[in-house]
N, C-alpha and C positions, 0 to 999 in steps of 0.2 A: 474604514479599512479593516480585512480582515487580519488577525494573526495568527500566526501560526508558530506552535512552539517545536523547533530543530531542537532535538535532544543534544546538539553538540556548540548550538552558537544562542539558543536561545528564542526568545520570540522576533519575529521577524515581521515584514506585512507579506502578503500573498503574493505578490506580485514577482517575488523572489522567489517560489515554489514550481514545478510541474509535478503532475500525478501521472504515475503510474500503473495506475489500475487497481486491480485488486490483489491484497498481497496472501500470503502462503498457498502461493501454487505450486505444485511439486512439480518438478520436471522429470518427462519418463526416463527409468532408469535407460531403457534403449527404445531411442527413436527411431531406427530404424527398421524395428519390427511393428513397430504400427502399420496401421491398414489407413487408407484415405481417411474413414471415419472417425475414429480414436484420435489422431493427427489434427482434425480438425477442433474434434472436442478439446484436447488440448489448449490449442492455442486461441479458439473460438467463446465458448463456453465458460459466464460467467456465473457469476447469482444477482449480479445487480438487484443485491437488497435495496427495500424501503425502510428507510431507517438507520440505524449504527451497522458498520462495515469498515474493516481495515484493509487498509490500503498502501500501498507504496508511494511515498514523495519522494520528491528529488530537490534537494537546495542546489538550483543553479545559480542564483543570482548570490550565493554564499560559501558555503563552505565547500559546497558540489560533490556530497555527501548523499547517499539514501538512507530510508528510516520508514518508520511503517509508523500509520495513524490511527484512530480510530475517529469515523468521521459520520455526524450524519445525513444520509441522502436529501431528506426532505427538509433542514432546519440549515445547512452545510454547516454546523457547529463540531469545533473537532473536540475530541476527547484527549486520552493521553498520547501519547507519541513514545515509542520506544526503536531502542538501534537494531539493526538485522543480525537476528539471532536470538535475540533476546523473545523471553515468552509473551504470547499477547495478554493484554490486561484481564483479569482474569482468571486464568489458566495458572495450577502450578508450574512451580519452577522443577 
């Protein structure tokens, strides 16, 4: 079984997770001046790396909490797990 470490309850198994996709997507300042195509890019358009990628989890089956992972595509080995807000691994503070 896999685990997964929730920066707020700890390691867990998988089964207690969903994904959210890929995390820091910015959302447009105003949606409602996008044109069909932009609109799509948005909400369409990802990078679906090969390799390390962070991502958005959701502990449902716990704290029901989000958190952003670093995860990899081809090994599904995660890396560090930090809370939303916080900078990706990394990245200055």
């Amino acid at each position: 079984m896999l685990l997964i470490n929730c920066p707020w309850c700890g390691l867990r198994e998988e089964v207690e997770f969903s994904c959210g996709g890929e995390a820091h997507i910015v959302r447009p300042l105003d949606p409602a001046a996008l044109n069909d195509e932009q609109w799509a890019d948005y909400v369409f358009m990802r990078k679906n790396t090969k390799g390390d990628q962070n991502e958005q989890w959701y502990h449902s089956g716990g704290c029901r909490r989000w958190f952003n992972a670093e995860r990899n595509t081809v090994t599904y080995q995660f890396g560090q797990t930090y809370k939303p807000g916080e900078p990706m691994p990394g990245e200055e503070s």
